[in-house]
N, C-alpha and C positions, 0 to 999 in steps of 0.2 A: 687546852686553850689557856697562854696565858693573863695571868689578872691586870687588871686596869693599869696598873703602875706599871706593870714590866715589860704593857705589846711596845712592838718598837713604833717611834715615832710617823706620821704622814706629813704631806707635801703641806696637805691642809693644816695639821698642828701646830706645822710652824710659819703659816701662813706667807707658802711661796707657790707662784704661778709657775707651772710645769708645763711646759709646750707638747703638745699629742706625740706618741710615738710615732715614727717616718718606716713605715714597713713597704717594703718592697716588695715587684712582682717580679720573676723570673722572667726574662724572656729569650736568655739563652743560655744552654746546660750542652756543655764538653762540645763545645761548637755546631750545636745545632739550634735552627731557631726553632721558639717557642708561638709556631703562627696563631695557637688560640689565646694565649695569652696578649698575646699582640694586636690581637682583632678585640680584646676585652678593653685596651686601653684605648681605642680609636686611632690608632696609628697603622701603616702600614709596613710593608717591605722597603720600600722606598726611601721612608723616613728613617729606616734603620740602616738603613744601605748611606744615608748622608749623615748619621751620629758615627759610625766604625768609623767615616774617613775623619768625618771632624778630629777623632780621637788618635790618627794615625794608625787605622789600621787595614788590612787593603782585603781581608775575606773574614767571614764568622768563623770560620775553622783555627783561627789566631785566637778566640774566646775560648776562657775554660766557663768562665760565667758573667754573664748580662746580668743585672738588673734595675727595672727603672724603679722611681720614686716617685709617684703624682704628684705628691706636696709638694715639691720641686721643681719639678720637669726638667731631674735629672737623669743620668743612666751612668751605670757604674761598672765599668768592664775592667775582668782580671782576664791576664795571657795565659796562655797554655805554656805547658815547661818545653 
């Protein structure tokens, strides 16, 4: 454990406001969807079937990975090679 002087600094020590971390849920891994995860956030197939096109994409199988972000209500998709 280091001593008083030497731990390293906090958000608080130096008296700055730190926004929550944004952690995301999977809900599609190497082009498959993740329908329990997706039934966890309250969204359906549908809604996901209208974010891919929003996004230009025209099947899940084009995803290597989904995922959304609640603090946002965003979703974040990477292509397959």
């Amino acid at each position: 454990m280091p001593k008083s002087a030497f731990r390293p600094a906090t958000p608080d020590d130096l008296k700055i406001t730190v926004k929550p971390s944004n952690i995301g849920i999977e809900i599609i891994m190497d082009g498959y969807i993740m329908g329990e995860n997706i039934s966890r956030l309250g969204k359906d197939i549908k809604w996901l079937q209208y974010q891919l096109k929003l996004q230009g994409f025209h099947s899940v199988r084009e995803i290597f990975l989904g995922i959304y972000f609640k603090e946002d209500d965003s979703l974040l998709l990477y292509k397959t090679n």
